[in-house]
MIROLUM-74979 format. One record per residue: residue in three letters; residue number from 1; x, y, z of N, C-alpha, C, O, CB in turn. Coordinates in Angstrom, 2 decimals. Glycine has a CB too. Example, Ala and Ser with C-alpha at 12.3 -4.5 7.8 and 13.67 -1.06 7.14 Angstrom:
2
ala 1 13.19 -5.69 7.80 12.30 -4.50 7.80 13.20 -3.30 7.80 14.24 -3.32 8.46 11.31 -4.47 9.05
ser 2 12.85 -2.25 7.08 13.67 -1.06 7.14 12.90 0.03 7.87 13.41 1.14 8.04 14.08 -0.60 5.72
END
This chain:
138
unk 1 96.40 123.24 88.94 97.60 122.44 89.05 98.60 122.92 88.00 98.19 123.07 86.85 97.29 120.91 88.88
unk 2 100.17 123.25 88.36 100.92 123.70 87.70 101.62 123.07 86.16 100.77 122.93 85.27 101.62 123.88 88.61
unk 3 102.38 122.87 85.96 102.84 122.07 84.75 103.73 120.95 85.44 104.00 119.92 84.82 103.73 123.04 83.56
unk 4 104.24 121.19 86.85 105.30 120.16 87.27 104.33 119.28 87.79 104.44 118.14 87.35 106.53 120.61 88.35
unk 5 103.29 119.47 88.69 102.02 118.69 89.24 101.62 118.04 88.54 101.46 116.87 88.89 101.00 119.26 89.63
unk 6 101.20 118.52 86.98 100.33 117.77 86.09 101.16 116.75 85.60 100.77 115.60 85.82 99.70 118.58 84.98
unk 7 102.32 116.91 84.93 103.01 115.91 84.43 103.69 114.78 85.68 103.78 113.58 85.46 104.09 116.65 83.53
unk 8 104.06 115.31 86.79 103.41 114.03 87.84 102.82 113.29 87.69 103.01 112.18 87.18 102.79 114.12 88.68
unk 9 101.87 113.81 88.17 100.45 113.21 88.17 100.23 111.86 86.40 99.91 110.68 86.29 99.15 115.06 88.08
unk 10 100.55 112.75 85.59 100.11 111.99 84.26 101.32 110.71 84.43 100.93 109.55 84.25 100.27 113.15 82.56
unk 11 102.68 110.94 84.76 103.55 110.00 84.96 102.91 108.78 85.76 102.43 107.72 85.37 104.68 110.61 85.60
unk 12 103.07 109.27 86.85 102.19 108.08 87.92 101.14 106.88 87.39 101.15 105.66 87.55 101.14 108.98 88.94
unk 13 100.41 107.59 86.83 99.02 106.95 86.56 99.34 105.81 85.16 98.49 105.00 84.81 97.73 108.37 86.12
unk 14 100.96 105.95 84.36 101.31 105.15 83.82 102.38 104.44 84.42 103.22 104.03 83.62 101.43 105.54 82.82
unk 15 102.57 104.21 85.54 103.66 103.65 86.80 103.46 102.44 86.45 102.23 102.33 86.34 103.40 103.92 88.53
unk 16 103.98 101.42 86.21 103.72 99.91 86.20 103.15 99.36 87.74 102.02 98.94 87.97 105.23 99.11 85.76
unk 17 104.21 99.50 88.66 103.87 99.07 90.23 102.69 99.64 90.52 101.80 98.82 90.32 104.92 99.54 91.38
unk 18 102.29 100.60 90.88 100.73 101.38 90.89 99.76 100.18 90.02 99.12 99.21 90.42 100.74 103.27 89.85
unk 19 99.91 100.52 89.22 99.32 100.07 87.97 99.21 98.29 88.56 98.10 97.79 88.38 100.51 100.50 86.35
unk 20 99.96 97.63 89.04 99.92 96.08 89.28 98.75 96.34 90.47 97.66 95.78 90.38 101.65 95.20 89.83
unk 21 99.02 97.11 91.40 98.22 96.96 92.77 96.85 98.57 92.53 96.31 99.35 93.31 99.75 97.20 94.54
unk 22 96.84 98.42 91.53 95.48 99.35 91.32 95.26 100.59 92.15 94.17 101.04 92.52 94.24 98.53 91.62
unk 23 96.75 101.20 92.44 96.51 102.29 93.21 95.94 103.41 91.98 96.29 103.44 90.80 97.95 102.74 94.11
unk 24 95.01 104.26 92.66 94.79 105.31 91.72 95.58 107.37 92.83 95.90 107.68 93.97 92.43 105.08 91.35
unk 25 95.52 107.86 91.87 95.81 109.24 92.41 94.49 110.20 92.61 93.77 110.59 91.69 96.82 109.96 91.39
unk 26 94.30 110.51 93.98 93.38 111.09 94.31 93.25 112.66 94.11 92.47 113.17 93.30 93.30 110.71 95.39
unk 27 94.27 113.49 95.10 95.06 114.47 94.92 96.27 114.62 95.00 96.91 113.66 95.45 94.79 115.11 95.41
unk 28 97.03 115.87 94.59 98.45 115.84 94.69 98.41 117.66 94.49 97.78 118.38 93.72 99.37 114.68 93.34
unk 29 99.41 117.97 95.57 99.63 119.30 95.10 101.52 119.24 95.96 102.17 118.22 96.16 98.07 120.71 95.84
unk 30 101.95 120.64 96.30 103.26 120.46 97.17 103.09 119.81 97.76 101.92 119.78 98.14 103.84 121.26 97.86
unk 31 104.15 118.63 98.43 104.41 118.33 99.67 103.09 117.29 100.06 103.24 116.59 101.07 104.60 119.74 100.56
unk 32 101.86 117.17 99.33 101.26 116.52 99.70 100.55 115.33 98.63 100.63 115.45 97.40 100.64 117.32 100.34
unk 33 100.06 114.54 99.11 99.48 113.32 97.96 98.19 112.78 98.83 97.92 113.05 100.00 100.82 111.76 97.59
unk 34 97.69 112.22 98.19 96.65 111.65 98.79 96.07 110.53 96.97 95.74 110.84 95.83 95.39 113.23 99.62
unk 35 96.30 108.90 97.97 96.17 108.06 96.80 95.33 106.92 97.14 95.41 106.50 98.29 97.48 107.59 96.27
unk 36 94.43 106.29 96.22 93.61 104.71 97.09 93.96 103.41 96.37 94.65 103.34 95.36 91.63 104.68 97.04
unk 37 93.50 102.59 96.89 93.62 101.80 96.60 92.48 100.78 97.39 92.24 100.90 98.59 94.84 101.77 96.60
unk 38 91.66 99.48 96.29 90.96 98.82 96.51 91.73 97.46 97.20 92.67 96.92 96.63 90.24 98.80 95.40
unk 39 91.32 97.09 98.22 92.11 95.42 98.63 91.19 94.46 98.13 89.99 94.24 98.31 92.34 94.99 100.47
unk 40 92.46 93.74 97.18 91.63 92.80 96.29 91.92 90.96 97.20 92.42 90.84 98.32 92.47 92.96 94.23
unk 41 91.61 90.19 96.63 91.59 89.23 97.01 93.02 88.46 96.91 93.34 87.57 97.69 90.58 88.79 96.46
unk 42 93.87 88.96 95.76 95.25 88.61 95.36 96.22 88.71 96.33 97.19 87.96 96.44 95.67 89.35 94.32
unk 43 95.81 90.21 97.44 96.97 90.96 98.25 96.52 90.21 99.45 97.53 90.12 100.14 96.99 92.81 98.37
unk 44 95.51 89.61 100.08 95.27 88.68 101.21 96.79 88.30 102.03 97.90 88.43 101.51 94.51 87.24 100.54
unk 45 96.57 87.87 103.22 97.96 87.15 103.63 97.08 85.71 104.17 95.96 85.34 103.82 99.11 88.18 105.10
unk 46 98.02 85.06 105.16 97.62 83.96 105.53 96.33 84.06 106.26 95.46 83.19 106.21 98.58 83.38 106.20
unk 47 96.21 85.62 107.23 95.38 85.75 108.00 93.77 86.12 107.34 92.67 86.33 107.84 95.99 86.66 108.87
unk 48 94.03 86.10 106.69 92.47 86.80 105.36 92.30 88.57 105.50 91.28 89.20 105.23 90.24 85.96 106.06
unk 49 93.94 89.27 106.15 93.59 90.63 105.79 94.82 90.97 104.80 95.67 90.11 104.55 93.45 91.67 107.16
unk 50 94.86 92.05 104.34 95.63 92.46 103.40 97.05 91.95 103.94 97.22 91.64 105.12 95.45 93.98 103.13
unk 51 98.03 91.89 102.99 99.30 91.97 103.41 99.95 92.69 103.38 100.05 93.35 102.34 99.86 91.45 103.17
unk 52 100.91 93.02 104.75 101.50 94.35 105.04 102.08 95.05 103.90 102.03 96.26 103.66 102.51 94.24 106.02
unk 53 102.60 94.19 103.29 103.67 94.58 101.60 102.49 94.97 100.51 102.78 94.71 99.34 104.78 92.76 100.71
unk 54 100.98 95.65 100.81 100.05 96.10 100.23 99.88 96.96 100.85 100.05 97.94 100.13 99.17 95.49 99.98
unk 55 99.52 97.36 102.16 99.67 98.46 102.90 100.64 99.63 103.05 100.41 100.82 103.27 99.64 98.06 103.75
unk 56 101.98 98.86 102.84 103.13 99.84 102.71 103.28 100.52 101.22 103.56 101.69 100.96 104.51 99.04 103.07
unk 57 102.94 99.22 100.14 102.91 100.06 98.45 102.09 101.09 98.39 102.16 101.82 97.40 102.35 99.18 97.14
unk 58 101.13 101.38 99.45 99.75 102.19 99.16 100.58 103.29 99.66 100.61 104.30 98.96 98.09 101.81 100.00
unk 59 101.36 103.27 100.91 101.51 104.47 101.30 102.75 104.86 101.18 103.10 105.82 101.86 101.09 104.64 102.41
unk 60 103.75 104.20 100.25 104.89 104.15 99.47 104.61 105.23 98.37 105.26 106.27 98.35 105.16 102.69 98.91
unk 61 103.78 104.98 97.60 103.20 105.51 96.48 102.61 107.08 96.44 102.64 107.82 95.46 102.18 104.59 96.20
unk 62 101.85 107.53 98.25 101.43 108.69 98.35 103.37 109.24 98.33 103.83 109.96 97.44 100.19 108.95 99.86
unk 63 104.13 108.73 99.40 105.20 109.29 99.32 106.01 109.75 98.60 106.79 110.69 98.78 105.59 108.95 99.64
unk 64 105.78 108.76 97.33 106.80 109.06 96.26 106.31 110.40 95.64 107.12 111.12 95.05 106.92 107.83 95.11
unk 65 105.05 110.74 95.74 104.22 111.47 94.81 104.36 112.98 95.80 104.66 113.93 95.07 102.43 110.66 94.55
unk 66 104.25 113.24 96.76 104.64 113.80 97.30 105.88 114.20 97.80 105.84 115.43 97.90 104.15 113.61 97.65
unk 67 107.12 113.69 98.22 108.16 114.08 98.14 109.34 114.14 96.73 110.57 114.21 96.72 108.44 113.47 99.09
unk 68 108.35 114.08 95.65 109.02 114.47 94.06 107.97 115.61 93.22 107.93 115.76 92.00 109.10 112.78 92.92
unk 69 107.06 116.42 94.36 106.04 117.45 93.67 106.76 118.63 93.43 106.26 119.47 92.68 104.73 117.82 94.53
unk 70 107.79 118.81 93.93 108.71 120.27 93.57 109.45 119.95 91.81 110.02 120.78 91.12 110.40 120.48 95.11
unk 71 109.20 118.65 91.51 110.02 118.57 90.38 111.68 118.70 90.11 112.48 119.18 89.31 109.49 119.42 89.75
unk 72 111.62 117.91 91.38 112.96 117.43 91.65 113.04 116.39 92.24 112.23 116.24 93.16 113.68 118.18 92.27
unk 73 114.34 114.94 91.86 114.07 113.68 92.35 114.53 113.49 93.88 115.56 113.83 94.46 114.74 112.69 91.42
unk 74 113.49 112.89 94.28 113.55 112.70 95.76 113.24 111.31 95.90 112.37 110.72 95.25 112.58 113.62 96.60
unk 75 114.18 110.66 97.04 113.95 109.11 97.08 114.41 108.78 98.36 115.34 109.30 98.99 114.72 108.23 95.94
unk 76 113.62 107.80 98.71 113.40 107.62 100.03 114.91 107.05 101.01 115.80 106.28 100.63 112.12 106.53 100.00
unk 77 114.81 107.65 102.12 116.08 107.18 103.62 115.51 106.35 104.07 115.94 105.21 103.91 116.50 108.18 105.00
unk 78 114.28 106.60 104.83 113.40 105.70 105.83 111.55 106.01 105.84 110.76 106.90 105.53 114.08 106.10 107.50
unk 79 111.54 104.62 106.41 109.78 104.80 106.33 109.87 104.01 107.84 110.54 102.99 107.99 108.61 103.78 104.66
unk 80 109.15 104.60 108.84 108.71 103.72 110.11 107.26 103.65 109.38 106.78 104.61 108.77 108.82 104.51 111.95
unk 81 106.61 102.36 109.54 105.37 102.37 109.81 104.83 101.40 110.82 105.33 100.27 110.88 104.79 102.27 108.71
unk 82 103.79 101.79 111.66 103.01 101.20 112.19 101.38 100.74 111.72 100.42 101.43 111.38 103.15 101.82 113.09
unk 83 101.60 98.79 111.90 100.16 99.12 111.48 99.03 98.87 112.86 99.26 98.30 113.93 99.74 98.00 110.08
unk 84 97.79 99.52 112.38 97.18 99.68 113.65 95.78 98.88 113.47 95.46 98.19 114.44 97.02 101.30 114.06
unk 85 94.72 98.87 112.11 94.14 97.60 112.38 94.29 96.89 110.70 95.09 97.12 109.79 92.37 97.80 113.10
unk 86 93.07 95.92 110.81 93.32 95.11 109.29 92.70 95.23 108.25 91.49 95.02 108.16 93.21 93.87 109.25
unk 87 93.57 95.67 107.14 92.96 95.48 105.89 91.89 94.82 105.52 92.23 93.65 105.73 93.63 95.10 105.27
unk 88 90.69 94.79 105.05 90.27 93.69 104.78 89.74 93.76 103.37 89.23 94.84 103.10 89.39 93.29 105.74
unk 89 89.75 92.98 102.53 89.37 92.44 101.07 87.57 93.36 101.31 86.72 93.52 102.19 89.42 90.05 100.87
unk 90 87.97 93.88 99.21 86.70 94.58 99.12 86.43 96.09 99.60 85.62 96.89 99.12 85.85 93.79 99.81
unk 91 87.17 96.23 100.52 87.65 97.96 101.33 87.94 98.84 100.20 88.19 98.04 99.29 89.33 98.01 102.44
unk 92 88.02 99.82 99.81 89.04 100.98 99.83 89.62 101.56 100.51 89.03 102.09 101.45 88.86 101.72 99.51
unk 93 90.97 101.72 100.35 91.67 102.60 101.27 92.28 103.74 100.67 92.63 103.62 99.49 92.67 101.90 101.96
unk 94 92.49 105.04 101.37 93.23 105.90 101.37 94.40 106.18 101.82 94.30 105.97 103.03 92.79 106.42 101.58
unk 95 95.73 106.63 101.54 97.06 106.58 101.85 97.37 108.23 101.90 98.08 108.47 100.91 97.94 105.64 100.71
unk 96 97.13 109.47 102.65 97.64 110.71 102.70 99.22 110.72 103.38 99.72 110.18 104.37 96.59 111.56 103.50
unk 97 99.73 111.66 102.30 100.93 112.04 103.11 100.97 113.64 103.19 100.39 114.52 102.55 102.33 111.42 102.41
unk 98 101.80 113.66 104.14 102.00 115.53 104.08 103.49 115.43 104.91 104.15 114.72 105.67 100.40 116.81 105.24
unk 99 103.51 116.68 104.17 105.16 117.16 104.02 105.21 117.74 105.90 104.31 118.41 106.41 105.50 118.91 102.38
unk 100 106.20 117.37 106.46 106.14 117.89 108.03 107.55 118.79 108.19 107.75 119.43 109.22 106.11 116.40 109.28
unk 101 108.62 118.77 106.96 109.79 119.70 107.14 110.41 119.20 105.47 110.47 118.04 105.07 110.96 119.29 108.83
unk 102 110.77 120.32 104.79 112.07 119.90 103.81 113.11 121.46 104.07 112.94 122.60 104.50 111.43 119.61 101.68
unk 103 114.41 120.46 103.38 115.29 121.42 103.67 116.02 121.23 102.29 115.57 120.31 101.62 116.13 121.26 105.08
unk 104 117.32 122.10 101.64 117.52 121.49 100.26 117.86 120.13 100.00 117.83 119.60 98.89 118.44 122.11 99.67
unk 105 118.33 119.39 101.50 118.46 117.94 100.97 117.70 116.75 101.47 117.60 115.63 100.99 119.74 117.57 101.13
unk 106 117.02 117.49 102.96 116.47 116.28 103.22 114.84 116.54 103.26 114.76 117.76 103.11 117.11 115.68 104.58
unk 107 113.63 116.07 103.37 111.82 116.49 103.43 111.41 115.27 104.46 112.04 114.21 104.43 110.72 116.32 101.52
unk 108 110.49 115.45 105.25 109.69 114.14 106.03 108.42 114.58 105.74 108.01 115.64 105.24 109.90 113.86 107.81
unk 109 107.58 113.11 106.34 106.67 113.10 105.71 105.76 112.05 106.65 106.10 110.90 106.93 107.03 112.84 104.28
unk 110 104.18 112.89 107.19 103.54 112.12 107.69 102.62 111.08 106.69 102.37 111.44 105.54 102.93 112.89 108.53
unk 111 102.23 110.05 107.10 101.12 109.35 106.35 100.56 108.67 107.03 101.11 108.16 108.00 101.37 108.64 105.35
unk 112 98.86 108.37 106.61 97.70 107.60 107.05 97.51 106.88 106.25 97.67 107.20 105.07 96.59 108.15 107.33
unk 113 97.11 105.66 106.60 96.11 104.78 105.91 94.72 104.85 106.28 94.42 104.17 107.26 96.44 103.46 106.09
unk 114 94.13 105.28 105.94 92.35 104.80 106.39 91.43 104.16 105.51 91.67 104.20 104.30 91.42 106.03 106.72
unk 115 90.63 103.70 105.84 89.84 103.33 105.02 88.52 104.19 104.76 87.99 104.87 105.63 89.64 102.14 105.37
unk 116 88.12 104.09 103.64 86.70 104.85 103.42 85.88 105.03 104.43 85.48 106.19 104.43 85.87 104.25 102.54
unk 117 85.49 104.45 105.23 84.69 104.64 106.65 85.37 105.48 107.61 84.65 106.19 108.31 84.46 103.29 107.41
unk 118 86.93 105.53 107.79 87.95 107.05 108.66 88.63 105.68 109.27 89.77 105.81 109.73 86.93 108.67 110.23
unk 119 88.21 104.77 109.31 89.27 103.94 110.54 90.63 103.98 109.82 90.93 104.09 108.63 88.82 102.03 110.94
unk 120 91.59 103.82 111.30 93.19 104.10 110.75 93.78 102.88 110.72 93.90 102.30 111.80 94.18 105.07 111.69
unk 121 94.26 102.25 109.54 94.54 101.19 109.16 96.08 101.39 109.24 96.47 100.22 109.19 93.86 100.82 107.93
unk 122 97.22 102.18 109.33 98.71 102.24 109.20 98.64 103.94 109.23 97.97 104.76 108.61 99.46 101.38 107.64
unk 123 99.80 104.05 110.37 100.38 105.37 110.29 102.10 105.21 110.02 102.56 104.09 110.27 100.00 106.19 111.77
unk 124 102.98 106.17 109.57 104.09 106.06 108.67 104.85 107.63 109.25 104.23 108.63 109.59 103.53 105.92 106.78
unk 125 106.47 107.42 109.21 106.75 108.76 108.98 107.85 108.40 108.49 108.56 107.48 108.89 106.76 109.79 110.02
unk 126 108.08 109.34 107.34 109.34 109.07 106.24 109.98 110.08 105.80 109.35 111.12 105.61 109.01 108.45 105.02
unk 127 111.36 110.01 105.54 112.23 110.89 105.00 112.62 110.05 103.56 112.67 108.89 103.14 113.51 111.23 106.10
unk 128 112.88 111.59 103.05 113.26 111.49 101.78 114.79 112.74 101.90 115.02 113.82 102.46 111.73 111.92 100.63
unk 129 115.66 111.56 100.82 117.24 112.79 100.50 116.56 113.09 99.12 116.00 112.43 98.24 119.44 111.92 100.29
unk 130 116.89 114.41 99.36 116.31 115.27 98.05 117.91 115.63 97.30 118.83 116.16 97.93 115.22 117.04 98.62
unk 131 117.97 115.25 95.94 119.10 115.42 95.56 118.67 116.58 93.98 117.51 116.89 93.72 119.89 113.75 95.39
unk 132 119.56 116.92 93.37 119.69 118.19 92.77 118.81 118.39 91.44 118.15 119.32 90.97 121.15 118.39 92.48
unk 133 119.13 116.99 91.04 118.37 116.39 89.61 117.07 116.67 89.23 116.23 116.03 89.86 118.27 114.99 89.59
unk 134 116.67 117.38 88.45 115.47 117.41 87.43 114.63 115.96 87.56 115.26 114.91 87.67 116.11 117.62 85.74
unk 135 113.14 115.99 87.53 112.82 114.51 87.35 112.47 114.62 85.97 111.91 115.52 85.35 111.62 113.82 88.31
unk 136 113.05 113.24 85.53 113.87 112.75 83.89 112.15 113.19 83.18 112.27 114.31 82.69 114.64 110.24 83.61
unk 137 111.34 112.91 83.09 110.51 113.57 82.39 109.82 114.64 82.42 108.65 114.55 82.04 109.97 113.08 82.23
unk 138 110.26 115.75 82.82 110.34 117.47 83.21 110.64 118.53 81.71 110.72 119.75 81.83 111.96 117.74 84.50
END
């Protein structure tokens, strides 16, 4: 891993938001991330599975990490996601993204949710405007 990857990576893992919802960083290289996260009992909704606004931070988080691995700030246009089944408390999940096009201003980006067992818990596709700027701790 290069010097822009690593200091990523070391950034992240002192992220406050991450840090509230216990996402950890799995891998990260270009264009791609791959991050988990445990569903705790806190993120529940009414229905007793995770809540969507836990599902999306998980795979918010691969995004960010991935469309800012060139070491340049990139921040999000749009995220479609679909979710497809339910979170449930006690799980781990995984959140991959991968880079599907960048250009100098704009990058997309597929993502999964699964859980440790492969089932697909949320699929996502997102763009990011990539703008010129150094990321501030570079």
């Amino acid at each position: 891993m290069d010097d822009t990857l690593k200091s990523l990576a070391e950034k992240f893992r002192e992220e406050p938001f991450a840090k509230l919802f216990g996402i950890d960083l799995v891998e990260l290289d270009y264009g791609r991330a791959v991050v988990k996260m445990e569903v705790k009992e806190e993120m529940m909704n009414l229905f007793g599975m995770a809540h969507g606004g836990a599902v999306f931070s998980l795979m918010d988080a691969a995004f960010e990490l991935a469309a800012n691995s060139y070491g340049t700030v990139a921040v999000a246009l749009a995220m479609s996601v679909n979710y497809i089944s339910p979170a449930l408390a006690g799980k781990t999940f995984y959140a991959r993204a991968r880079e599907v096009s960048r250009s100098s201003r704009i990058s997309t980006y597929d993502l999964e949710v699964k859980s440790s067992e492969g089932e697909l818990i949320a699929a996502c596709q997102a763009m990011a405007y990539r703008k010129k700027d150094k990321l501030p701790f570079l």
